[in-house]
KEPAKE-514509 format. One record per residue (C-alpha): x, y, z. Coordinates in Angstrom, 2 decimals. Layout:
<nodes>
<node <X, Y, Z>>
...
</nodes>
This chain:
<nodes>
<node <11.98, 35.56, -46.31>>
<node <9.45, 32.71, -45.55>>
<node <11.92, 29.91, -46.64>>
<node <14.77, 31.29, -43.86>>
<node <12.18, 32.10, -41.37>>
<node <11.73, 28.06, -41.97>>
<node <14.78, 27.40, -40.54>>
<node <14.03, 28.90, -36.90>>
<node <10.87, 27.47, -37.11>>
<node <12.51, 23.69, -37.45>>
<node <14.85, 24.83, -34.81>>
<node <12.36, 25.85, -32.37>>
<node <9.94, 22.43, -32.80>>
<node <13.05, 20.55, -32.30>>
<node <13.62, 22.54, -28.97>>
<node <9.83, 22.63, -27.74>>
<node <9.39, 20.04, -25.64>>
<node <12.77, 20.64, -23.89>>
<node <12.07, 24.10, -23.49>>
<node <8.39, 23.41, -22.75>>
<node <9.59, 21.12, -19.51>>
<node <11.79, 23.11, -18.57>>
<node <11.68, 24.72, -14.80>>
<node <11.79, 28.24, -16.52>>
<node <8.78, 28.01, -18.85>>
<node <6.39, 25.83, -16.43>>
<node <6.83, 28.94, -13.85>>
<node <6.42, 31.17, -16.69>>
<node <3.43, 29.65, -18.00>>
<node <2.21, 29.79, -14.12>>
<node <2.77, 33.18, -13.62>>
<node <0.85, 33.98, -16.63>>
<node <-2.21, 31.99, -15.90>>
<node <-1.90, 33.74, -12.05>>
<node <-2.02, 37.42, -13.66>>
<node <-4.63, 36.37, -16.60>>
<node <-6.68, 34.74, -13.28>>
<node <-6.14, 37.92, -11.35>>
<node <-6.60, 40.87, -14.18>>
<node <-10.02, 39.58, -14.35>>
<node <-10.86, 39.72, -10.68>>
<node <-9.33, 43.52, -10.56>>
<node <-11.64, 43.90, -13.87>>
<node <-14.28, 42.89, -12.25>>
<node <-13.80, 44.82, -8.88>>
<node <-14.48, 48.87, -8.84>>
<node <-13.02, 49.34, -4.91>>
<node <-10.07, 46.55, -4.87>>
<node <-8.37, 46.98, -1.39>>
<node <-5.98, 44.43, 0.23>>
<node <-8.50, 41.78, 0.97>>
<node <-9.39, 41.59, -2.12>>
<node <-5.88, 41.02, -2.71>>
<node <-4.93, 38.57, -0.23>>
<node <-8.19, 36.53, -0.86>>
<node <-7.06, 36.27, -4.84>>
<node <-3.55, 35.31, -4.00>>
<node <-4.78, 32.64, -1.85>>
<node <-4.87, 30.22, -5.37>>
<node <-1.66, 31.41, -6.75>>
<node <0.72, 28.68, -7.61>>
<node <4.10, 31.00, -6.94>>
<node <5.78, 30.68, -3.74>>
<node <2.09, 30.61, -1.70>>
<node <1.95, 34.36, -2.49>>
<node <-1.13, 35.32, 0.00>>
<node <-0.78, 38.76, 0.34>>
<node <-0.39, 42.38, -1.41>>
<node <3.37, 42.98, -0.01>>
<node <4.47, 39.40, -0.94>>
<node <3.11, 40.00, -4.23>>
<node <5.52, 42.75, -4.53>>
<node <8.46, 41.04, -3.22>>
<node <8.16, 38.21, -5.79>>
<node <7.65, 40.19, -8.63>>
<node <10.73, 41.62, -7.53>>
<node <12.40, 38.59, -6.64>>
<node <15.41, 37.88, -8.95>>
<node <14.67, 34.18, -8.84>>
<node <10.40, 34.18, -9.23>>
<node <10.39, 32.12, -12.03>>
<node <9.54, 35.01, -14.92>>
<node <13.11, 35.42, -15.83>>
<node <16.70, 33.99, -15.66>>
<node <18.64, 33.91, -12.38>>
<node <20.98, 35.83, -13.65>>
<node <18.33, 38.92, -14.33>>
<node <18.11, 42.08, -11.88>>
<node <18.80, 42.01, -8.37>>
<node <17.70, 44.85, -6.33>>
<node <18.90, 46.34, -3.16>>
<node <16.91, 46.45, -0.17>>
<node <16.94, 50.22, 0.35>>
<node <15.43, 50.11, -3.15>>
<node <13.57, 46.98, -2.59>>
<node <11.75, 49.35, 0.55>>
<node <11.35, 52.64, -1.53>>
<node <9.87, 50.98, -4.27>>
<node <7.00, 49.44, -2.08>>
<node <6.48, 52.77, -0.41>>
<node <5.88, 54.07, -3.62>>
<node <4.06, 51.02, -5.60>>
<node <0.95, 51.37, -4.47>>
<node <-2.16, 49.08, -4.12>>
<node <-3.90, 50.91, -6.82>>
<node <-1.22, 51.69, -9.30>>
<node <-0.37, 47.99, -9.31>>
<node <-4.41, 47.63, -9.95>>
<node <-3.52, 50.40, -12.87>>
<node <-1.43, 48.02, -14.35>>
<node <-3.18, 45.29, -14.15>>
<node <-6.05, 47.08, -15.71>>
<node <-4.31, 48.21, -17.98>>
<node <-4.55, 45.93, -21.69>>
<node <-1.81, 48.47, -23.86>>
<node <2.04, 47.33, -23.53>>
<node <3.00, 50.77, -23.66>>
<node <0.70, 52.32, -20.78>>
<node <1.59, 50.07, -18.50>>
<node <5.11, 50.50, -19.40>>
<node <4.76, 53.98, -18.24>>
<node <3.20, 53.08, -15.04>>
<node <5.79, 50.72, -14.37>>
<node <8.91, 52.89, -15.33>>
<node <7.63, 56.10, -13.36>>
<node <7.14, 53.92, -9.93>>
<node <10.55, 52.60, -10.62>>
<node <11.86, 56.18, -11.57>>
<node <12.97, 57.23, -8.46>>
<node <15.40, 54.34, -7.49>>
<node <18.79, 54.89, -7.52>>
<node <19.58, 52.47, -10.62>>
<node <16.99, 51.59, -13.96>>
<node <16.19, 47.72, -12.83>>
<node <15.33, 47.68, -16.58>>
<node <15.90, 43.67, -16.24>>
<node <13.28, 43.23, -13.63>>
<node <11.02, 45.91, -15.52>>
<node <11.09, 43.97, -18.12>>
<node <10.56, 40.25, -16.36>>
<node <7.45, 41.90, -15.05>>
<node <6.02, 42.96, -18.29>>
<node <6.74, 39.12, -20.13>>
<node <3.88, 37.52, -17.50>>
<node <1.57, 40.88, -18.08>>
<node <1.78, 40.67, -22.00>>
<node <3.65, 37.24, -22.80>>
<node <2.36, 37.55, -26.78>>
<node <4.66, 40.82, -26.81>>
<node <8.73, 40.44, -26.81>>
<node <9.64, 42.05, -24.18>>
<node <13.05, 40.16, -22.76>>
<node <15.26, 41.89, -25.52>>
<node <14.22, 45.52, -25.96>>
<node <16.00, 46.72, -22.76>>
<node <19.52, 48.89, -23.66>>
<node <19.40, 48.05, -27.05>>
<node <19.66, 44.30, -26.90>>
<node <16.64, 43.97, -30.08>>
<node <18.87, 46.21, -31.94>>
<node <21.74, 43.66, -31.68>>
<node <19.78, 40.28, -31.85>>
<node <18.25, 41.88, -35.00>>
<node <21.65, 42.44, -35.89>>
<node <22.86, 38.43, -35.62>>
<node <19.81, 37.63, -37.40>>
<node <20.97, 38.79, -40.18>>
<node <24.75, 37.73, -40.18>>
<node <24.24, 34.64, -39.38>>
<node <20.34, 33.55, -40.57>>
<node <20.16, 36.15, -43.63>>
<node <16.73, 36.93, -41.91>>
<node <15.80, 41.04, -42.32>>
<node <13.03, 42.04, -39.97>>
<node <10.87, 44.80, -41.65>>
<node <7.54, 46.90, -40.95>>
<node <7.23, 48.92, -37.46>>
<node <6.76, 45.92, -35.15>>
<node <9.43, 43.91, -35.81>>
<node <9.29, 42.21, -32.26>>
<node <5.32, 41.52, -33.28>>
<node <6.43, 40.09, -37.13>>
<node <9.20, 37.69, -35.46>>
<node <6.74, 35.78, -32.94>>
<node <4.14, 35.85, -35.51>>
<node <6.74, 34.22, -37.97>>
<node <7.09, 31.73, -35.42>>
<node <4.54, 29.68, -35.81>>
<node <5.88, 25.81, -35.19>>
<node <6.65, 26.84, -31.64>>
<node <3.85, 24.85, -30.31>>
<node <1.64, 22.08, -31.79>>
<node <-1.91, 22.15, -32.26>>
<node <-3.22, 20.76, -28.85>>
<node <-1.45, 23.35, -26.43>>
<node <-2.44, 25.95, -24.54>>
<node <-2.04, 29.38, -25.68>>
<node <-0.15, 30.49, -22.42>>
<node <2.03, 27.50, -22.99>>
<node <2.81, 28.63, -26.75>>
<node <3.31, 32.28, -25.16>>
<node <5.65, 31.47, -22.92>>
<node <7.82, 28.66, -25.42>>
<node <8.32, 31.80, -27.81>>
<node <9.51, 33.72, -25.09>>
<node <11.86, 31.80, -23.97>>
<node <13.38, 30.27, -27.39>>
<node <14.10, 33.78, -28.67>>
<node <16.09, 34.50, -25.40>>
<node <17.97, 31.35, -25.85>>
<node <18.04, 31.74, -29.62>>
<node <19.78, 35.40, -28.78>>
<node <22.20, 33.90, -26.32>>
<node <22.87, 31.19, -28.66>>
<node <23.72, 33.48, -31.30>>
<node <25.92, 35.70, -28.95>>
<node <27.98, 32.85, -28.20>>
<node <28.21, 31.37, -32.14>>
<node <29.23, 35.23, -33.28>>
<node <32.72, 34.91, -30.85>>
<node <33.14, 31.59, -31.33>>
<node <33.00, 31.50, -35.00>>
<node <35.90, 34.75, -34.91>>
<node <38.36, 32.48, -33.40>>
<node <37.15, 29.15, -33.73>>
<node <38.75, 27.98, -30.51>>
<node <36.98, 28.84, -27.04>>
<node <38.39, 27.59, -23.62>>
<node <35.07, 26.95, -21.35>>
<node <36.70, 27.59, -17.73>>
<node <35.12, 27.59, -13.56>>
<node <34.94, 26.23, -10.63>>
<node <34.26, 22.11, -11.07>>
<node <30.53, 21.12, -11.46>>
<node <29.76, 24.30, -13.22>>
<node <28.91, 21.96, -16.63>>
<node <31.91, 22.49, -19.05>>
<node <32.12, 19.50, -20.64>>
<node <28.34, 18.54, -20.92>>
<node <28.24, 22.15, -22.33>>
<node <31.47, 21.96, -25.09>>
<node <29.40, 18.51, -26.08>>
<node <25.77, 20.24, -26.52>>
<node <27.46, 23.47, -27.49>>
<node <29.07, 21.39, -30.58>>
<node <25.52, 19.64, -31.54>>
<node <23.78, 22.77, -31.59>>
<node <26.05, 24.48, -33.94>>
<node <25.88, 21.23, -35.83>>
<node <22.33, 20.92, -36.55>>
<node <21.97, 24.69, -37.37>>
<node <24.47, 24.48, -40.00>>
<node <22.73, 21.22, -40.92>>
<node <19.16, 23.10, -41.01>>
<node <21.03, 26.09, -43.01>>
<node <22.12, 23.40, -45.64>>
<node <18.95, 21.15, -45.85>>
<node <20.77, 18.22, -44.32>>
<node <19.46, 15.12, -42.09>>
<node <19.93, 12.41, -40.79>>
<node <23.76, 12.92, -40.26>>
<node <25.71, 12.90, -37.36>>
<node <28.31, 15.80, -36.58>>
<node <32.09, 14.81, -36.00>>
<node <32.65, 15.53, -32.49>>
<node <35.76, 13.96, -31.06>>
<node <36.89, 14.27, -27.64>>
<node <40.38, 13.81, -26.00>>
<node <40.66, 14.13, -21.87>>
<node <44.55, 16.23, -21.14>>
<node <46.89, 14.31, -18.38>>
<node <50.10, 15.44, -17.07>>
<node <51.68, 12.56, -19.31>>
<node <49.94, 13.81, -22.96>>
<node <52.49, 14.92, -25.34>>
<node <53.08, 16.37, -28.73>>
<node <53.59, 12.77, -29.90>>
<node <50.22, 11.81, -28.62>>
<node <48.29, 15.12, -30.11>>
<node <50.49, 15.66, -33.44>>
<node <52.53, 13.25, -34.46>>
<node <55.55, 10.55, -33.26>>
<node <57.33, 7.94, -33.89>>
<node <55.49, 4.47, -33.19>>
<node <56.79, 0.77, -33.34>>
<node <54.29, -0.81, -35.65>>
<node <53.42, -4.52, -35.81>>
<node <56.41, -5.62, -37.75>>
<node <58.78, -4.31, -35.44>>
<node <59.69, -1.24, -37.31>>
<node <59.27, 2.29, -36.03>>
<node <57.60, 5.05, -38.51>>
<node <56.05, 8.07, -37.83>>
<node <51.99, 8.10, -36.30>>
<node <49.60, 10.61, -36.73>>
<node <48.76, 11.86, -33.44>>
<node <45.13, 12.44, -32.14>>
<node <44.64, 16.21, -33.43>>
<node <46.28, 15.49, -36.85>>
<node <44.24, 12.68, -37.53>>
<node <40.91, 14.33, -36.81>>
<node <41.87, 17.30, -39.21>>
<node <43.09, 14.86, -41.78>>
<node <39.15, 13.88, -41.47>>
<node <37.36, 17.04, -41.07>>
<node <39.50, 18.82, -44.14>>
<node <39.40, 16.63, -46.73>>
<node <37.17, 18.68, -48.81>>
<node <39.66, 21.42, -48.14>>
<node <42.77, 19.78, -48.32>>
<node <41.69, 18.28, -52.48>>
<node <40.70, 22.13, -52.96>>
<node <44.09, 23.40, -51.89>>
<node <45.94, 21.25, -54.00>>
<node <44.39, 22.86, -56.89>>
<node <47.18, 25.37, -58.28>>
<node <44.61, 27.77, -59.45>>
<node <42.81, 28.17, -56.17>>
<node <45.46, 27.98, -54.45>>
<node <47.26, 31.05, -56.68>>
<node <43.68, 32.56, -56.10>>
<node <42.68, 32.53, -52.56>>
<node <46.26, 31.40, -50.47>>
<node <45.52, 34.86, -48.45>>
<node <41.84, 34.80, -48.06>>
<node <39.82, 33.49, -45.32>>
<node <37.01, 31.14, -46.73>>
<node <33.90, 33.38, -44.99>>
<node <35.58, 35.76, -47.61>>
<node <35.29, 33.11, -50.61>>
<node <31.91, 32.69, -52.45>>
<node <31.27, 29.12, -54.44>>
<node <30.61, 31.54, -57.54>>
<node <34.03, 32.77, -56.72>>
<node <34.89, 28.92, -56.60>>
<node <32.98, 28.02, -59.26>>
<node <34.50, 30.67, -61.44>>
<node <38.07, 30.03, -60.38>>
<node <38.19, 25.78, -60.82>>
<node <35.08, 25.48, -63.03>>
<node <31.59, 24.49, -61.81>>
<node <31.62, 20.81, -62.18>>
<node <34.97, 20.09, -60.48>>
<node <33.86, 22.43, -57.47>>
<node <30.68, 19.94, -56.92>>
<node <32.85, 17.05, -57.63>>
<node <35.03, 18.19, -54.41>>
<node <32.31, 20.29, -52.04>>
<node <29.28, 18.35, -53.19>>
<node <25.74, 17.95, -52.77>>
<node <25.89, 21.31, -50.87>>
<node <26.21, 23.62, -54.30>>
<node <23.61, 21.69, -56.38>>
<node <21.00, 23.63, -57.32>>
<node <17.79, 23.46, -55.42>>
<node <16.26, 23.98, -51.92>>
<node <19.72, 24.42, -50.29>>
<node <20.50, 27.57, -52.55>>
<node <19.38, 30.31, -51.26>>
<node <21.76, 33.27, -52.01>>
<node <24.45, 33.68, -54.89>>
<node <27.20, 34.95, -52.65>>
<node <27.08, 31.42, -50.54>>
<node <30.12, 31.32, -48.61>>
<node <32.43, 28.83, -49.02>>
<node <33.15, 28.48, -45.48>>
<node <28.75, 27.81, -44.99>>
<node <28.86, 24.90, -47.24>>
<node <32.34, 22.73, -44.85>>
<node <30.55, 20.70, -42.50>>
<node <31.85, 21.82, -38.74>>
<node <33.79, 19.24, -37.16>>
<node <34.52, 20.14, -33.18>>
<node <37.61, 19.06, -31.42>>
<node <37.05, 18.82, -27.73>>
<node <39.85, 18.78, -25.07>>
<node <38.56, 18.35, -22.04>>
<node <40.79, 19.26, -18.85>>
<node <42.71, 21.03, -21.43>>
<node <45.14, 22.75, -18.42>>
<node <46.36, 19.58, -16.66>>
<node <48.96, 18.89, -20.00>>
<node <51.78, 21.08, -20.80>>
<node <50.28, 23.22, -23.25>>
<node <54.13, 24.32, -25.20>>
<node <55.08, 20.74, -25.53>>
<node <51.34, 19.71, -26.65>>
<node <50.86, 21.94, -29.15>>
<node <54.34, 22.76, -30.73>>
<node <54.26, 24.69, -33.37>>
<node <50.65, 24.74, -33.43>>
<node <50.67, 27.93, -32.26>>
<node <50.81, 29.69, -35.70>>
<node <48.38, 27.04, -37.54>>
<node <45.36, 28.20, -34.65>>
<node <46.00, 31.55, -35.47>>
<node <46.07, 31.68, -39.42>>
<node <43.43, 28.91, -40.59>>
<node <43.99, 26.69, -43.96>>
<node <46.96, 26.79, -46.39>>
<node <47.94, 30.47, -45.21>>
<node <48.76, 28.80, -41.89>>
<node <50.79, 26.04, -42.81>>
<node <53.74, 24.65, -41.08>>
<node <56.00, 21.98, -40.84>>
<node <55.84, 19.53, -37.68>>
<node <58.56, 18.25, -36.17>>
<node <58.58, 14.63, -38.14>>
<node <57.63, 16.38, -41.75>>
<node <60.87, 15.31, -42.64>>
<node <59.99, 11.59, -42.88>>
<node <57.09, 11.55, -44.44>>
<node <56.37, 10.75, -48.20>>
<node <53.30, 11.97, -50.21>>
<node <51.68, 8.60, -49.17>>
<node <50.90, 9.44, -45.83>>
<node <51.27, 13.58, -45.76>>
<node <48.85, 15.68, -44.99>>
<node <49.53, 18.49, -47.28>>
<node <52.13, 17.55, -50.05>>
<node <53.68, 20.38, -51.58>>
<node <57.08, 20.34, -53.60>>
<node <58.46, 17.57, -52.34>>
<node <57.61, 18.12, -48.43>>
<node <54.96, 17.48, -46.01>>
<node <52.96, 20.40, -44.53>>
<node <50.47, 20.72, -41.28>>
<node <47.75, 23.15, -41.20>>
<node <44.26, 23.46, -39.03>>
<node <41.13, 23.45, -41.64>>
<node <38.52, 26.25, -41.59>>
<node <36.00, 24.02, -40.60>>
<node <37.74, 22.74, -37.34>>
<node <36.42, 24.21, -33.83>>
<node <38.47, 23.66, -30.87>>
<node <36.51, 23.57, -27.40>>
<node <38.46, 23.59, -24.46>>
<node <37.55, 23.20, -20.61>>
<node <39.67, 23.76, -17.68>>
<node <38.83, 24.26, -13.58>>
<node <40.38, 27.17, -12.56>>
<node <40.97, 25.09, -9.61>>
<node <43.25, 22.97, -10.40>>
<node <45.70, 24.98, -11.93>>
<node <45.58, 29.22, -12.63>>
<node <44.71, 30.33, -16.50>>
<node <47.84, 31.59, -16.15>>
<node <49.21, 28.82, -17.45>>
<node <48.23, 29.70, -20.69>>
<node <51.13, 32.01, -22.44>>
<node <49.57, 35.40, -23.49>>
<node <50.15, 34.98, -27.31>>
<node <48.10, 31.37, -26.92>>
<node <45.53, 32.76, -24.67>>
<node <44.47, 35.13, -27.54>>
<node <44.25, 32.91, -29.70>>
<node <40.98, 31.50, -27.95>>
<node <38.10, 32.77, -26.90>>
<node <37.38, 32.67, -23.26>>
<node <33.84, 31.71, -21.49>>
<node <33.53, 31.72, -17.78>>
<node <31.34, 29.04, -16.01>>
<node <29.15, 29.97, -12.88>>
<node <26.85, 28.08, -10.65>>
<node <23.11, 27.72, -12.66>>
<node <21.05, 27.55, -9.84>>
<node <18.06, 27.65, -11.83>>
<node <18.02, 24.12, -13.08>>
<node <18.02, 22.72, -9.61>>
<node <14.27, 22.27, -9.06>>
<node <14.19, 21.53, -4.90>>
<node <13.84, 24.71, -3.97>>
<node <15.51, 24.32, -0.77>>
<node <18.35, 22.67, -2.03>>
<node <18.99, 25.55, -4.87>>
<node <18.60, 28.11, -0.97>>
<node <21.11, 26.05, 0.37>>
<node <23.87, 25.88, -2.31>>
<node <23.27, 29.67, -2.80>>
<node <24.11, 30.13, 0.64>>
<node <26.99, 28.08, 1.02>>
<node <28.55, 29.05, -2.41>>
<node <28.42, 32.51, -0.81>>
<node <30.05, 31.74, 2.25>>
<node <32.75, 29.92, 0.08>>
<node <33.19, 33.09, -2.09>>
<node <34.06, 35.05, 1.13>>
<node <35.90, 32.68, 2.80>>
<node <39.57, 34.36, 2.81>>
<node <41.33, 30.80, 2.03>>
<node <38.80, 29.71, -0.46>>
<node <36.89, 32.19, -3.10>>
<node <34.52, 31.87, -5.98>>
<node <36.97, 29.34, -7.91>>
<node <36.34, 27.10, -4.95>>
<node <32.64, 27.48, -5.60>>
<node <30.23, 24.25, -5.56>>
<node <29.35, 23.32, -8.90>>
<node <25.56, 22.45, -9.34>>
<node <26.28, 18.99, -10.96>>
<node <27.26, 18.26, -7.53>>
<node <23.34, 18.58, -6.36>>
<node <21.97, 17.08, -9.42>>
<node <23.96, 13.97, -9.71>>
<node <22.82, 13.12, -6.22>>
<node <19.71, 13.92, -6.82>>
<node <19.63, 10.95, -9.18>>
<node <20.77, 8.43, -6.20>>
<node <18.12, 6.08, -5.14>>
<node <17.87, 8.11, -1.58>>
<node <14.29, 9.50, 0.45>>
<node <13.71, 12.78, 0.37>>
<node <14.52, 13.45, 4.03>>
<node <17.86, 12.20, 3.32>>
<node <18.77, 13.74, 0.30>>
<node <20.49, 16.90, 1.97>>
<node <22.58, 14.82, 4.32>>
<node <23.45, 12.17, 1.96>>
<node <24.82, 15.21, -0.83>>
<node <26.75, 16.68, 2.22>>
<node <28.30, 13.77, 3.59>>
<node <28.81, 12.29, -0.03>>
<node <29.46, 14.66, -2.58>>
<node <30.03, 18.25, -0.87>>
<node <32.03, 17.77, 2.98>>
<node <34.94, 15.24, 0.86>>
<node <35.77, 18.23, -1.40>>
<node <35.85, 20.73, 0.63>>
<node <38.12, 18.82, 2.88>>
<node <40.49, 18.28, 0.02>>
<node <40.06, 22.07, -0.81>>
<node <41.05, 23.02, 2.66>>
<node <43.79, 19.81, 3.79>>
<node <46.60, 21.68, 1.98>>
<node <45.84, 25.25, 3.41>>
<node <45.00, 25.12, 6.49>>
<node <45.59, 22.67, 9.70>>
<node <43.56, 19.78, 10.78>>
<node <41.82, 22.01, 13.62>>
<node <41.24, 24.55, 11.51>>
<node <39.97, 22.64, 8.81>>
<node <37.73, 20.89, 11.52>>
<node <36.00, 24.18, 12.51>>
<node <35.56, 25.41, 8.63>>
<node <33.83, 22.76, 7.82>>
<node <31.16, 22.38, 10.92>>
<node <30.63, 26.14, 9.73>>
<node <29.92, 24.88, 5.94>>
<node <27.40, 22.43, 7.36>>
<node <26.02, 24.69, 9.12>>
<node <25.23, 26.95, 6.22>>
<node <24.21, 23.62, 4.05>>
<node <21.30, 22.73, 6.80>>
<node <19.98, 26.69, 7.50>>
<node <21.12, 26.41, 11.27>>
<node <23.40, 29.52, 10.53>>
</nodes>
């Protein structure tokens, strides 16, 4: 248990100080110290009233809260800093029935109170009369009251799942009746030595969120192996597919003792003009004036990332063994037992060798193939039937159950084939290959992607993160305009502005007065001109966008 535990433990240190510095856990870690600063005064105090109240929040460091009703309001707030944008948003009818009904000294109760569950009870019977559970914001309240207690993934059964992903994909079993209390406790490299408590609180927090996100994501991603990232432009896609394909990387690499390596992560940018020739194969003039046939980009990187597979296919007996198995349904005993022991670790490696990296006797084969990750970025701008070919049956059925022949097969020799089998060449997409695709809706619909290719990927909508934009006004004012965008009748959301817009601005050499003029007049007013020029008349076009500005600056 200790040795796998290990593993999340690397993870995390690797992730601290990112996480640490991060807008999210400073606010966190703020939040806490406010409510640690103010449990003691309501401790202290055996007749709080409002003055006391507003006199305490005076020297709180969250949105200049200075009095008992704005307390309220940013704790329910769905941007205050405790919790993800995207968690709980509450309507104002509720919004006004709930501060009817929280009063001053039940929120004293649960401050008072020092037991999880009693002030759980508080908390769920003032919000018991709303007209929906809020369990998101219930919860984001009770992470800055008891931030050494997991509270972020016990709403609707979401423990019950992560706990679930553990295990697939970590081998780690939580046991005993406080499982949430045994997983931060077996996190102990989450902080270093010289940090605050709060700090290492609030860093545990918010890794095992991201660590259940993270997982969420690898679980459909590793079913299909292909994903299409897709949204409005600026929304991150391709910095994502890029830190997306590191991340799975260096888990695998922490799963298999390995360092110092660098993944294989190509990436290819789509065009109008990119064709099969350029992704699979076509014939080339070479430098002695001859034509022959040239891998294309695609081939070529599978050539790479399967060689280990490729040498084990060509072995009749595995082949005869395991042609109509997947190889997360392949053990390297199975292996092992099937091509002997010494030719299997003459093919997959330093991997299989006894030691450290063993943990299990039913390692999969598929854990042991280093990941390689295939990126196509713009992936919707080529045309995807004459790109891929007859791809379309290799993405589906992985290794040598998927092979095919490609339209040049026919002049190859075993010299340069990729998979030479009875006198002809054969294509076929390894196990260990992941395809990440991004696209703007934008530019052209999803539609362009044929039903029987679409499922063969799994699909990951983009949206606006407002919460890594730091100016608070600026994140206000792309909120509001996005929203104004979204119900604009000739736009919509896919017209949405993407939050790279802000931050790569934001990085110009320009004074702070000027920021918000110079990202409208630079980055924001040309696109939405270009968004608008084809739809609507010059007038009209005119009057939209003094309206968007208007939103941008607040004067509307």
């Amino acid at each position: 248990m200790e040795n796998k535990f290990d593993i999340l433990n690397e993870k995390c240190k690797n992730q601290y100080e990112h996480i640490k510095n991060s807008r999210w856990c400073q606010s966190l870690i703020s939040w806490i110290e406010y409510i640690e600063d103010l449990r003691g005064k309501v401790n202290n105090c055996s007749n709080p009233d409002d003055n006391m109240f507003r006199k305490e929040m005076q020297h709180c460091k969250i949105n200049k809260i200075n009095n008992f009703d704005y307390f309220i309001e940013c704790i329910l707030k769905q941007d205050n800093g405790a919790g993800s944008i995207s968690q709980g948003v509450m309507t104002e009818k509720d919004k006004q029935d709930f501060k009817q009904q929280a009063t001053r000294d039940e929120i004293c109760d649960i401050l008072k109170e020092q037991e999880f569950d009693s002030a759980k009870e508080i908390i769920d019977r003032i919000f018991s009369n709303l007209s929906k559970d809020y369990s998101a914001i219930k919860h984001r309240f009770l992470r800055i009251l008891f931030p050494g207690h997991l509270t972020p993934l016990d709403a609707k059964g979401q423990f019950d799942e992560f706990e679930k992903l553990l295990q697939n994909i970590y081998g780690i079993s939580l046991e005993g009746d406080n499982k949430e209390e045994e997983l931060l406790k077996k996190l102990n490299n989450c902080c270093d030595g010289g940090d605050s408590e709060r700090e290492c609180k609030a860093v545990k927090q918010i890794f095992i969120w991201e660590l259940y996100m993270d997982l969420k994501q690898k679980k459909n991603f590793c079913q299909k192996k292909a994903v299409i990232y897709y949204g409005a432009p600026g929304t991150g896609k391709t910095y994502k597919a890029k830190q997306n394909a590191k991340d799975y990387y260096y888990d695998w690499a922490l799963r298999n003792g390995i360092k110092n390596k660098k993944p294989m992560i190509q990436v290819v940018q789509f065009h109008p003009s990119f064709s099969y020739e350029d992704f699979i194969e076509g014939i080339r003039p070479n430098n002695r004036g001859e034509f022959e046939v040239v891998d294309g980009v695609f081939r070529d990187f599978c050539k790479k990332a399967g060689e280990k597979e490729i040498k084990l296919w060509k072995i009749k007996e595995f082949r005869d063994k395991f042609k109509d198995k997947k190889f997360c349904e392949i053990t390297i005993e199975d292996v092992q037992n099937e091509i002997g022991e010494d030719r299997a670790k003459e093919i997959l490696g330093e991997n299989i060798k006894e030691g450290e990296n063993i943990k299990e006797n039913d390692l999969l084969l598929e854990d042991v193939l280093e990941p390689a990750f295939f990126i196509i970025d713009e992936i919707n701008r080529a045309e995807l039937s004459k790109v891929f070919g007859e791809l379309m049956y290799a993405l589906e059925y992985r290794g040598y159950a998927g092979k095919i022949k490609t339209q040049y097969s026919y002049l190859r020799d075993e010299e340069n084939a990729f998979f030479w089998e009875n006198g002809e060449d054969f294509f076929f997409v390894p196990h260990n290959v992941y395809i990440i695709g991004t696209m703007n809706t934008i530019d052209r619909s999803v539609d362009i992607f044929d039903f029987a290719l679409r499922r063969r990927f799994y699909w990951q909508k983009f949206t606006v993160d407002y919460g890594i934009i730091n100016d608070q006004g600026l994140r206000e004012s792309l909120e509001k305009l996005n929203d104004k965008i979204r119900n604009e009748p000739l736009l919509g959301e896919e017209y949405e502005i993407g939050h790279a817009y802000v931050l790569s601005s934001l990085c110009c050499d320009v004074k702070d007065q000027n920021i918000k003029d110079n990202i409208w007049k630079n980055s924001i007013r040309p696109l939405l001109v270009e968004y608008l020029k084809g739809i609507a008349d010059s007038k009209m076009v005119e009057e939209k966008m003094n309206d968007f500005e208007k939103t941008w600056k607040n004067e509307s």
